[in-house]
N, C-alpha and C positions, 0 to 999 in steps of 0.2 A: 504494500500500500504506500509508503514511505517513497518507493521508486516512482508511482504513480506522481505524488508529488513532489520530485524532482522535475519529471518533466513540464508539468503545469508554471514552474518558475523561469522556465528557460525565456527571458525576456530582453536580454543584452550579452555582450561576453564581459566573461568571467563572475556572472551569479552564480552559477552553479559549484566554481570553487570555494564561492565563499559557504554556499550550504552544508557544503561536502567540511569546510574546515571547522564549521562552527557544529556540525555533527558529532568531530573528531574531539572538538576541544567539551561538547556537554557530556564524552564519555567519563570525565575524571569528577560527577558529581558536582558541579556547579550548585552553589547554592542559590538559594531562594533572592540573598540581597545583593548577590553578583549583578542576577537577570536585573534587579531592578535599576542597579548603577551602570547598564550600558549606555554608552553615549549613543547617540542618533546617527553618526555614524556608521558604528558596530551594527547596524540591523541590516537584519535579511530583506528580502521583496516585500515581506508582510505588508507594507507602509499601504503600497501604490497598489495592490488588491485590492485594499477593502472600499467596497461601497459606503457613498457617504446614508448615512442613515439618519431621517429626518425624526426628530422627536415631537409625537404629537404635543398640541399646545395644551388642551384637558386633560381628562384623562384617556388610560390607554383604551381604546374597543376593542373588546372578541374578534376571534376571527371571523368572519362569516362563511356561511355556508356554500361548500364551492360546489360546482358538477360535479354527478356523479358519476363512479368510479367503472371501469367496462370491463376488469382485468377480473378472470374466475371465469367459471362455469356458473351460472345460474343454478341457486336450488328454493324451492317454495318452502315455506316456515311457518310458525304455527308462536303466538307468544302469549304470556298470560295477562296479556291487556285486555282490557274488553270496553270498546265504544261507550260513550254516555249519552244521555241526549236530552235536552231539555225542552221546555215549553214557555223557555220566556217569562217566570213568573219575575215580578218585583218585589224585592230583596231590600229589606233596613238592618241596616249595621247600629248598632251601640256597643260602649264601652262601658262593661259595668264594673265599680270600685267598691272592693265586699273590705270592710273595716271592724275588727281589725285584721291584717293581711295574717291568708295561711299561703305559705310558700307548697300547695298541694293540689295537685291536679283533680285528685279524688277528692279531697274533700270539698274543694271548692263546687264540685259537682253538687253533692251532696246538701251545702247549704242553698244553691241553685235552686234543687228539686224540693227542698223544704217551702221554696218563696213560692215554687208554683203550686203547693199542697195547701200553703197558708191565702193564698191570691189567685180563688179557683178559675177568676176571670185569665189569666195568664196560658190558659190551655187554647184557647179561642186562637191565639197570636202564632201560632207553633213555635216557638222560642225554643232555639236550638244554643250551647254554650261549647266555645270550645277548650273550658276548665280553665283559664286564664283571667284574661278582659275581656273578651269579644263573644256579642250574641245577635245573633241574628233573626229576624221575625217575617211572615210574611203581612201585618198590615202595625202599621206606625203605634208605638206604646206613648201612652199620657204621661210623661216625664214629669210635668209636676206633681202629677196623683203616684206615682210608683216610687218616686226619689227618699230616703231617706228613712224608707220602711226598715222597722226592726224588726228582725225575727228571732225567734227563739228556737235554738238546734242540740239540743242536749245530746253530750257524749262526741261529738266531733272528733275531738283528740280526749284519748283516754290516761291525762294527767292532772294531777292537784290543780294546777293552773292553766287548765282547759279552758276556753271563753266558749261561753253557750250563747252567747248574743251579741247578733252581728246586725249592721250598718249595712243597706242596700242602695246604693245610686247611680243613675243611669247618666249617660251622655249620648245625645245624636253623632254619629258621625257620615254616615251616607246614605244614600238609595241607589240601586240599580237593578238592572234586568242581568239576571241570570242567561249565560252563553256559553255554551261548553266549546264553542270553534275560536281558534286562537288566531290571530292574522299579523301580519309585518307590521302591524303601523300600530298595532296596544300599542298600550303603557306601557312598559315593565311592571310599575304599580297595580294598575288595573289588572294585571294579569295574574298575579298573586294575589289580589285583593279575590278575585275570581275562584281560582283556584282552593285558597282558604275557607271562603264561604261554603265551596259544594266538598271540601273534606269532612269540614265539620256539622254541614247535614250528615253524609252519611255516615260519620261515627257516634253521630247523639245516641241510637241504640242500642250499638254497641256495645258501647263506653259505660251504661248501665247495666249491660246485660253479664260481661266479661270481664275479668280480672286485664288491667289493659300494663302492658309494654312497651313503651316507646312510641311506635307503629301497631304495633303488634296486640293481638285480642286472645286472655289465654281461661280458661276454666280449672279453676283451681282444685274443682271440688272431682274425685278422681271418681271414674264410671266403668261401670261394668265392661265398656269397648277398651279396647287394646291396638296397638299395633301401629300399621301404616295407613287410617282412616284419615281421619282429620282430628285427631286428638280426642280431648275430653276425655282421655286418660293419661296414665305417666308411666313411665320405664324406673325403675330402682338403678340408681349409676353407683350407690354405696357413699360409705362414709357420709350418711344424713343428707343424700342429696337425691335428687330425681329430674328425669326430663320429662317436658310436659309439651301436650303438644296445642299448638292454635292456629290462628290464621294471620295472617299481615295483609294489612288494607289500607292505599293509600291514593290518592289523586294524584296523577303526575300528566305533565305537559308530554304531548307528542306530534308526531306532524302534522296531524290531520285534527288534533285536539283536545280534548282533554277525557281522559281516560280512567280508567279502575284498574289499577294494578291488586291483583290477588294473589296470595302464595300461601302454601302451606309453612307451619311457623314452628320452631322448636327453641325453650330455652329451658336452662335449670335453675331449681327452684329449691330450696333447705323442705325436708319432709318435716310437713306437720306432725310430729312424734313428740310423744314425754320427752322430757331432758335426760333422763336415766337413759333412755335408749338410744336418742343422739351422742350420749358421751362414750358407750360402747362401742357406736359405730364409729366415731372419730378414732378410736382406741384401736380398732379395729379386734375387739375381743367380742366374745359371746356373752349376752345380757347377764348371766350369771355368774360370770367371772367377775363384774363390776357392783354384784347385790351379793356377794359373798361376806362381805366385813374387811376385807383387807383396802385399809388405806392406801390413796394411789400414792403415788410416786412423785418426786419432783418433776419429772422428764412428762410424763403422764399431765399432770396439773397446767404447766408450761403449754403442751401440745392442745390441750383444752379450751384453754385461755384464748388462746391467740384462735380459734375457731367461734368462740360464742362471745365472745366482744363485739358489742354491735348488734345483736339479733335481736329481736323483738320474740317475748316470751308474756304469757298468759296464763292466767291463775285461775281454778276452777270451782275453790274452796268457800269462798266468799258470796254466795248463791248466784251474782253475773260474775260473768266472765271480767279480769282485770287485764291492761294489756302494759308492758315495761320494758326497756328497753337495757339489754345487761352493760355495766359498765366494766365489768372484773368478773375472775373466778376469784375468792376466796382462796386465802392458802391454809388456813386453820380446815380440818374437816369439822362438820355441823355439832358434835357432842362436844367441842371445846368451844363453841362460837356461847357468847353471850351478849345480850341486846340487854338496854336502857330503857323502862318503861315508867308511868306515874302510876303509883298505886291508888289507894282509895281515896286514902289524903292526898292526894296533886303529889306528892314525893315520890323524886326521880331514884327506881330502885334495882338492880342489875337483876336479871333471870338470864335462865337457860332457853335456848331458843327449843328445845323439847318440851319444857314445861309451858310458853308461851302459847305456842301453838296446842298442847293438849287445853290448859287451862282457857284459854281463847274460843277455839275452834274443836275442841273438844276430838283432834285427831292423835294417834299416834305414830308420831316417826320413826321409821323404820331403818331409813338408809342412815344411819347417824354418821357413816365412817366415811360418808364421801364431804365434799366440800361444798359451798351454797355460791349462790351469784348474788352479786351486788348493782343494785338495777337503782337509774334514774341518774339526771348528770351529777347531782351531788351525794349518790351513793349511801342516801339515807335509809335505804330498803335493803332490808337483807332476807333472801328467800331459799327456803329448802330445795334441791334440782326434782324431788319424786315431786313436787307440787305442781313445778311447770311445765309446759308443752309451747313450743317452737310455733309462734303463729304461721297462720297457711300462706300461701301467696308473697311470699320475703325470698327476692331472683338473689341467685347466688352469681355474684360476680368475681371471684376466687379462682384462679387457677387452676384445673383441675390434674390428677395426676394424670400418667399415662393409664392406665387400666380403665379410669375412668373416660376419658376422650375414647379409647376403642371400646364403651362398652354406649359411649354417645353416636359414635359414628354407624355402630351397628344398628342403634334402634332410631335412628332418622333418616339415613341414606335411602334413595328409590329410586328405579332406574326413571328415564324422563318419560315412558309412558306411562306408569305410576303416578308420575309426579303432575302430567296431562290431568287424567281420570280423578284424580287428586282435589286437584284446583279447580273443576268442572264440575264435583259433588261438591266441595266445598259453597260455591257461586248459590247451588239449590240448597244447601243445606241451610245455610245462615239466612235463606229470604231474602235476599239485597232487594229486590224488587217489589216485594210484601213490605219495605219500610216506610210505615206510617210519615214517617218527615221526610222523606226522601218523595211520596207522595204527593205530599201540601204542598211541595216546594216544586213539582212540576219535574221530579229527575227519573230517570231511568236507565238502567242499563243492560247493555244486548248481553245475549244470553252464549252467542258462541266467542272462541278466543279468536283473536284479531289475525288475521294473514296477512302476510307480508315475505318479499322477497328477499333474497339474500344472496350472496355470491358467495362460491369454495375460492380459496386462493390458492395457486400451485405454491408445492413446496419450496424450499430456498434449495439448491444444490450443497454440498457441505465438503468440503475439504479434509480427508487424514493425509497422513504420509502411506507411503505404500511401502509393504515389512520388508520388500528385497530390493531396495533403492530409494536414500534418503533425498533423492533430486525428484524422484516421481509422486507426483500428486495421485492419491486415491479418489473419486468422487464420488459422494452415496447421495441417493435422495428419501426422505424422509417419507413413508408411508402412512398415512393420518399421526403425524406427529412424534413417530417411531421409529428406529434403523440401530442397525447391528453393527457391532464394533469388529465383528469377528474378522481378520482377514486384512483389517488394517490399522496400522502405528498412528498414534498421536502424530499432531501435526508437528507439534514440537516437544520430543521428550525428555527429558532429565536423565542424566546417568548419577544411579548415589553411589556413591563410594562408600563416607562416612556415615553407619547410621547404628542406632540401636535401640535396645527391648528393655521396656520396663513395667513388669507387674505389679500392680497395686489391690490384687486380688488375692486371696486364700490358696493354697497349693490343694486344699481339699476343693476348690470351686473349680478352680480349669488346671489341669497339671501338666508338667512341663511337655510331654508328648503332646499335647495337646496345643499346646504354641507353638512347638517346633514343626508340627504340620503344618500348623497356619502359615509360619512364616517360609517354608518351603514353596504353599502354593501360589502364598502370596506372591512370591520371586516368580515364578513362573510364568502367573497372571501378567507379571509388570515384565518380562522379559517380553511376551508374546504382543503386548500391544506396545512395545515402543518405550518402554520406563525400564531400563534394568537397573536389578541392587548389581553391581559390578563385584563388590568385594561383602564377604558376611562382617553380620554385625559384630562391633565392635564391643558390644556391653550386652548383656541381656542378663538377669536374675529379678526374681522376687522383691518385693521392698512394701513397706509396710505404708499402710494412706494417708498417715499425718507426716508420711518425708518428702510428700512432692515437691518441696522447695529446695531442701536438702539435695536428694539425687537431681533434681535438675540442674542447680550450680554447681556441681559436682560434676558430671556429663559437659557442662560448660566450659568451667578449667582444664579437665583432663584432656577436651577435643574440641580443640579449637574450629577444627575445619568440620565439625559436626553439621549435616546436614537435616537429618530428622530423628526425631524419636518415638517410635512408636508405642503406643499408654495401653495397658489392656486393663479396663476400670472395670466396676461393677457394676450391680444397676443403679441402683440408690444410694448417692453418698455424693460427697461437698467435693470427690479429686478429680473431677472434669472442669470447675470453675477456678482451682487450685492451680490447675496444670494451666490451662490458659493465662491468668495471671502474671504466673513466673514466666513461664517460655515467650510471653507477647513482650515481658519486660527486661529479658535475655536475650531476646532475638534468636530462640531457638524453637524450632517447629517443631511441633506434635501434632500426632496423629490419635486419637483417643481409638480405639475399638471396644464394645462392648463385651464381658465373656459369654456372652451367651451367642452372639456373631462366628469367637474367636471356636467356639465349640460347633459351631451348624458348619463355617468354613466351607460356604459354598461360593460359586465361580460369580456368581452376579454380583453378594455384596463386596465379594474381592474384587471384582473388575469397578465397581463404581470405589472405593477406597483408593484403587489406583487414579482416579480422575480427580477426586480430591486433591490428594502427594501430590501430581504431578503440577496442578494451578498454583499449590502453594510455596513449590518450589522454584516455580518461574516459567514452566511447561506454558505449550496451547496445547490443547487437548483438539479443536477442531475449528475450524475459520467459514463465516462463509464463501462462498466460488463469486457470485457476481453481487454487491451491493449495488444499491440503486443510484444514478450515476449522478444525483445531485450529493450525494456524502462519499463518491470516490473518487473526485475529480482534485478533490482541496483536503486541507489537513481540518478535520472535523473533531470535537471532543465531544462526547456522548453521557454525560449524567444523569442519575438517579439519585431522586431524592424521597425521603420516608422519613415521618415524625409520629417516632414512636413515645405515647403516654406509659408513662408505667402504670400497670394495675395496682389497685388494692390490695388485693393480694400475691403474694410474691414469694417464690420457693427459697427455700432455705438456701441459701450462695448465689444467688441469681443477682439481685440488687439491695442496697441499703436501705435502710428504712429513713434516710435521711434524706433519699429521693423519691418520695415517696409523690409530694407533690410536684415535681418536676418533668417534663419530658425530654427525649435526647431525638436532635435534629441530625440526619444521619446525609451523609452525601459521597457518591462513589464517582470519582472522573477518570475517564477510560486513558492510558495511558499509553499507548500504542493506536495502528493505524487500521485494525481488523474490525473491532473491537476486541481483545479479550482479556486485557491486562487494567481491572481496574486499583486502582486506590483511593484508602477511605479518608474521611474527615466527618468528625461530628462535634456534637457541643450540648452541653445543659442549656436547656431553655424552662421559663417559668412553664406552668404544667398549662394554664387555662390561652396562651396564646395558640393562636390558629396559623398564625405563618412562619417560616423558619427567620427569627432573630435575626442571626449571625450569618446569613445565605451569603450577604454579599464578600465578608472575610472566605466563605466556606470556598465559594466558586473562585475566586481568588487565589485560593490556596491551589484550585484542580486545576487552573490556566496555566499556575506557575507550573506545576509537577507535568503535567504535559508536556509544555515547552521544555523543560529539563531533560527528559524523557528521551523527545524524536527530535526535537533541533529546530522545530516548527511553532508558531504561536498558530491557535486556533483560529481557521478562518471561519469555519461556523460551528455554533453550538447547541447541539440535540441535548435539550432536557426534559424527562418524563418525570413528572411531580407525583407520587403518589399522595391520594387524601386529598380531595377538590370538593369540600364541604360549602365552601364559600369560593367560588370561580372567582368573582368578581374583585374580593380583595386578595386572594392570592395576585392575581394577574397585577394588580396596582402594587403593594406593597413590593412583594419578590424582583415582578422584573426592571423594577425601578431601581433597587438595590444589586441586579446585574447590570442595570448600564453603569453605574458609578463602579460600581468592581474592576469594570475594563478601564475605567476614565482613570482610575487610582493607578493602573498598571502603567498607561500611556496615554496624553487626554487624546491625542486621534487615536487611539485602537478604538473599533469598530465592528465589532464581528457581530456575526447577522445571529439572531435567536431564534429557536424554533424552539416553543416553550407548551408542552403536550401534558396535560394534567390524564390522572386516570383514575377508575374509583370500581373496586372490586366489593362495597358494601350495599349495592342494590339488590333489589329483588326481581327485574326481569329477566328471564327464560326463555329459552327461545327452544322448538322442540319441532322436530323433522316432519314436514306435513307427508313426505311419502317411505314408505316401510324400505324401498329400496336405499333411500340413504340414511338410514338411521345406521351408526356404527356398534358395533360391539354388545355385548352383554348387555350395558348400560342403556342403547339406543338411544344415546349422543346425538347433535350434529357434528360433521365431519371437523377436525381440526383445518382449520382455516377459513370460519366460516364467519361473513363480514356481512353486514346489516349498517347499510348508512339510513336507511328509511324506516316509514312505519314508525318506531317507537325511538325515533328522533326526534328532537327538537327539527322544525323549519327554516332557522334562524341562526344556527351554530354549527360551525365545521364541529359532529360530533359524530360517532360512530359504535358500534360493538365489533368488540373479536372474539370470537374462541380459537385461542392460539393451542391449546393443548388437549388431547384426546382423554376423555372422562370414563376413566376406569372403574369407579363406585359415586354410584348417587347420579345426579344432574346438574352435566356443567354449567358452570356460571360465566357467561360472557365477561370479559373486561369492557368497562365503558371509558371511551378516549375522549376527549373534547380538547382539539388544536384552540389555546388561548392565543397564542401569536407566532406569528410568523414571519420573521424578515427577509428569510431564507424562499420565499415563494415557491415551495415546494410543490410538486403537483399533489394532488389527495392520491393518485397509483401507490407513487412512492412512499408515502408517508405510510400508506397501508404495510407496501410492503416492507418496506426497514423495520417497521414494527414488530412485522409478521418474521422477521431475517430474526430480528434479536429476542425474540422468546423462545432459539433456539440455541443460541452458543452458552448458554447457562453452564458450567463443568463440571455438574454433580453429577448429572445421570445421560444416556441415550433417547432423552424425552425431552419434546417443546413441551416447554412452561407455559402457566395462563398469563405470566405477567413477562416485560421484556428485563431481559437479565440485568442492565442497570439496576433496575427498578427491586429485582430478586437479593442481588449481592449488599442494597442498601438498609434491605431489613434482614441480612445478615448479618450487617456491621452493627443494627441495632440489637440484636441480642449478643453481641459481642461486648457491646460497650454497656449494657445491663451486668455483667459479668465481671467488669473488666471495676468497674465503679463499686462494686459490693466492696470492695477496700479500698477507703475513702483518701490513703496515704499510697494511693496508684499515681504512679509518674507517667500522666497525661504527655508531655512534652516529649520524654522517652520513647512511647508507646509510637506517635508522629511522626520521628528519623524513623526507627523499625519499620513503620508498615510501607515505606517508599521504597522498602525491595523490591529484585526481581518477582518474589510472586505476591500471594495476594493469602494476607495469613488467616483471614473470616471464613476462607472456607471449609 
């Protein structure tokens, strides 16, 4: 590629010695403040390339919506939109201010339908709320008669300081005629103003009827159905947890108008269970082992704690139900705890919390040997655990482990004709068309899913080396997103010399025959495609799981010229985030294997192990054959960006709890001229920002390392954003702070942007309308299958892809929307580049759904989760480190 752009420079004599010299001289490591102290002189052609690029005077606009694309075979599709259509009724908007404020969607409902219980005249209006501010009627409310009504809502929130009477007042804000057809010349306002109006008819019943999710509509209360219906049951995932099934219903813009997007819905939920038996299950013991009498354990207590902190628990004793929110486990168990009460005379007199509750409630406690919860924010309540039970309906936002995710995947996945028949009972099942306000208000919606066309895209061609001549190119092409390695060498492979073995496992768990297999085949695997270990390792024994830092600088010292080490870890345990730490801040590579891998020692996960080693060592594993000839003509740098939030809950070595509130803005810039060598940069950002901070330092960072790199400054730059919640202020914020990045480097540098947001958290589906192309078990659309229409916007270069062939459940297109483009790329190519790079990923012999930028930067995010759990990590170190030859996230 690098040759391609030699020739593109040839524009006078002697540029090309000079690219050739300044190649030579960024081989000895140029730094960063070098490049930036060249005089204007010292520069290459760069200058007199670039287009001058006019900065609009406003703000930045979207891209707009180009012609469509001609490149594919045509295939017909089938999505789970479905038509709406109105009758024109007229629509009053108010804004109503319920005082004093509950920050609750449900409850706000709740005091809602209290006003229309109390103000029977309120049924006449059809008054719809969408648990906020906003309500909508179909004929105009008496504001001076309605305003400042009190009502009385006893029990709202179930605390000492509960308000049962609230403040009711309205405000006009509009009228209009309901339109479900969208056209060039809306508002943007209006158009969401629109929109919002006909969601929030159709969730009024809903929203009452269902336990609601975000989007999503779930039935908490579990029914005799099971399975892959439509929910209204649940699945046990373990450890006090279940998935339950519903629906997700949403109004979204499409080309033709506005729509009903349906889907079948799954999340996890804490089981409604006694406390006794959620602590068992956190325990992971049998109910009986935990009502035996033997007090728990420190580790036990610890492990408790940190799971029922935060839940909402309720008391049954007290003839209603109480509901409380735990703030602690207790470390005393219950037969030592003693509570402060008045006696006859007002004197404040100490008892035993057995005696309380028998003299009190006239019960006796039984479990005395375990410990109590302390509920309420100032921890005045102290309660037995056999008394409580786990309110229903509390989603579990907690990490789940591995058992659990495969025990989720099983009982949600369906193949897409499933998932069709699904969504089509679903549509009957719930009535959308029987809805009383959806009625009044003149809406309806069609009954079959939406058709619409779509295009296969030919494969990308792909480049190995060939095993019996390292000058001959192999070429394979991918078969719905698949191809075989068998037969040919990396494109560029690593030879190790220096390497070696270290167990961090039990000799009773995997014994030494048992590694020395592996590491036989593994030789073998990595001889046959182009990776040879040249020379045996150099180190290999046993070592115990709190020395990984130990043996690591130990391996470090002893071998200097070490190139990798290979970890054989267990399943469960803190020396996978251990070993990453040290070796990321030694600059020594590891390779982690699981022993349960190390014991199966079959040819697939060794063959994908070898693609690993070989990226991380500075290997390409495979190139594509023809890019698209707007990114092959000039030196392009290709970025992925990902901003990951850390969860709530968080495993044990993964992240500090000191970043608990923060996210890490992650950024990968491709380093070579294929793409396949990227390197990372990331940064702490506050948790609740929506755009990356530090983008413009970050891309900053990827221009210089590039340049350093191939000898070339970027003349154009492909960035895929993932996480396009807000299009409009990423596009303004972000690409404002990449034109000052380039102004910072050079105020004429210039380089054109091509800034591609994408968003894999939708819920449309798109599903083969003829049985001849549905793929595989699954019955997939084929990998490569593009949809710029139908359930596009009219008005937005935006599109779907399924880049990768869906081996369980029902693929989920990637949605693309081109924010800007300097680079006037045609829509072909922007299809196809896209479609080119959700194939050179280097973990497996499979196109990705996302393109590999985009992949490798939420690998560096779980890298730097890892890397941050110890808060005294040498960031700055870690930065030289990752600007090696390979690429160490993977």
């Amino acid at each position: 590629m690098e040759d391609q752009w030699l020739l593109s420079a040839i524009y006078d004599d002697g540029l090309v010695e000079k690219i050739r010299e300044r190649r030579t001289n960024s081989s000895r490591n140029t730094s960063i403040n070098e490049y930036l102290n060249f005089s204007p002189s010292s520069r290459c052609f760069d200058e007199f390339l670039f287009p001058v690029i006019k900065e609009p005077k406003a703000q930045f606009q979207l891209a707009a919506k180009p012609r469509e694309s001609h490149i594919g075979r045509l295939i017909p599709l089938l999505s789970n939109q479905f038509q709406i259509s109105c009758s024109g009724s007229l629509v009053y908007q108010y804004k109503i201010q319920i005082t004093p404020f509950i920050p609750s969607k449900k409850l706000n409902r709740k005091i809602v339908s209290s006003l229309k219980e109390q103000i029977g005249e309120l049924e006449e209006f059809n008054l719809v709320f969408d648990g906020i501010d906003t309500i909508y009627t179909t004929k105009p409310i008496d504001i001076g008669k309605m305003n400042n009504v009190v009502i009385n809502v006893k029990g709202v929130v179930n605390t000492k300081e509960s308000p049962n009477r609230f403040s009711i007042s309205f405000r006009f804000v509009d009228s209009f005629l309901l339109d479900t057809k969208i056209t060039d010349s809306q508002e943007p306002g209006k158009k969401l103003q629109m929109m919002h109006a006909i969601d929030t008819i159709f969730r009024q019943t809903s929203s009452g009827a269902f336990h609601v999710v975000l989007q999503s509509f779930f039935s908490i209360t579990p029914h005799l159905q099971h399975g892959h219906g439509l929910g209204w049951g649940t699945v046990n995932l373990g450890l006090g947890r279940e998935v339950c099934y519903g629906f997700y219903q949403n109004v979204t813009e499409t080309f033709n108008g506005l729509t009903m997007n349906l889907d079948v819905a799954t999340t996890t939920f804490y089981r409604p269970i006694a406390l006794v038996e959620f602590l068992a299950e956190i325990l992971e013991v049998p109910l009986a082992t935990v009502t035996d009498g033997r007090c728990l354990s420190d580790a036990q207590k610890k492990k408790f704690n940190r799971e029922i902190t935060g839940l909402k628990v309720e008391t049954r004793h007290c003839g209603s139900p109480r509901r409380f929110r735990v703030a602690r486990c207790t470390w005393k168990p219950m037969d030592c705890m003693r509570i402060t009460i008045n006696d006859s005379q007002k004197q404040q007199v100490q008892i035993s919390m057995i005696d309380y509750f028998k003299n009190r409630y006239n019960i006796d406690l039984k479990q005395r040997h375990l410990p109590c919860v302390e509920v309420g924010r100032s921890r005045e309540c102290v309660l037995p655990l056999e008394l409580c039970f786990l309110v229903s309906g509390q989603r579990c936002i907690k990490k789940l482990n591995e058992q659990q995710i495969a025990n989720l995947i099983r009982a949600t996945s369906r193949n897409a004709n499933e998932r069709k028949t699904a969504v089509l009972n679903l549509h009957d099942r719930i009535k959308i068309n029987d809805d009383p306000h959806a009625a009044r208000f003149g809406l309806r919606v069609e009954n079959e899913l939406m058709q619409l066309h779509g295009r296969v895209l030919p494969a990308p061609r792909l480049l190995y080396c060939h095993p019996n001549s390292k000058r001959q190119n192999c070429v394979t092409t991918p078969t719905n997103g698949t191809w075989d390695m068998r037969g040919k060498n990396f494109y560029l492979g690593v030879e190790i010399r220096k390497w070696a073995v270290a167990c961090f496992a039990e000799p009773s768990t995997i014994s030494s025959e048992q590694i020395h297999a592996f590491v036989l085949n593994l030789r073998k695997v990595a001889r046959e495609i182009g990776m040879p270990f040249v020379d045996n390792f150099c180190f290999c024994r046993y070592t115990n799981s709190d020395q990984t830092t130990s043996v690591l600088d130990y391996l470090n010292a002893e071998y200097p010229d070490l190139q990798l080490v290979l970890c054989i870890v267990p399943g469960k345990s803190t020396v996978y985030g251990d070993l990453k730490r040290r070796g990321d801040l030694l600059g020594v590579n590891t390779q982690c294997v699981r022993t349960h891998n190390v014991a199966k020692n079959s040819p697939h996960t060794l063959s994908n192990l070898c693609m690993k080693i070989n990226s991380k060592l500075g290997g390409t594993n495979v190139v594509i054959s023809a890019p698209p000839s707007s990114v092959a003509r000039d030196p392009v740098l290709f970025v992925g960006c990902h901003l990951s939030r850390n969860p709530t809950g968080i495993p044990d070595g993964a992240s500090s709890s000191s970043h608990s509130d923060t996210s890490i803005a992650c950024l990968v810039g491709s380093m070579d001229g294929y793409p396949t060598r990227f390197a990372p940069v990331f940064r702490v950002q506050p948790r609740q920002a929506n755009t990356i901070v530090d983008l413009g330092d970050m891309i900053r960072e990827a221009i210089l390392n590039f340049w350093n790199s191939t000898g070339f400054k970027p003349h154009k730059i492909v960035i895929y954003r993932a996480g396009i919640q807000d299009v409009e202020e990423i596009l303004q914020v972000e690409l404002r702070a990449l034109r000052e990045a380039c102004s910072s480097i050079d105020p004429a540098y210039q380089p054109g942007f091509t800034f591609i947001g994408l968003d894999v958290t939708h819920h449309t589906r798109l599903f083969a309308a003829d049985d001849a192309d549905q793929i595989g078990a699954s019955r997939n659309v084929p990998a490569g299958t593009l949809v710029e229409t139908g359930v596009t916007v009219n008005n937005l270069f935006e599109f779907f892809l399924v880049s990768h062939a869906g081996i369980q459940g029902t693929s989920r297109p990637t949605r693309y929307i081109v924010m800007w483009d300097d680079n006037q790329m045609p829509p072909e190519e922007i299809h196809e580049m896209t479609y080119q790079l959700c194939h050179t990923q280097s973990r497996c012999t499979r196109s990705v759904s996302i393109p590999s930028p985009v992949y490798y930067a939420k690998l560096v995010a779980q890298r730097a989760k890892i890397l941050m759990a110890d808060e005294n990590f040498d960031i700055d170190r870690f930065r030289k480190r990752a600007l090696s030859d390979g690429m160490l996230f993977t």
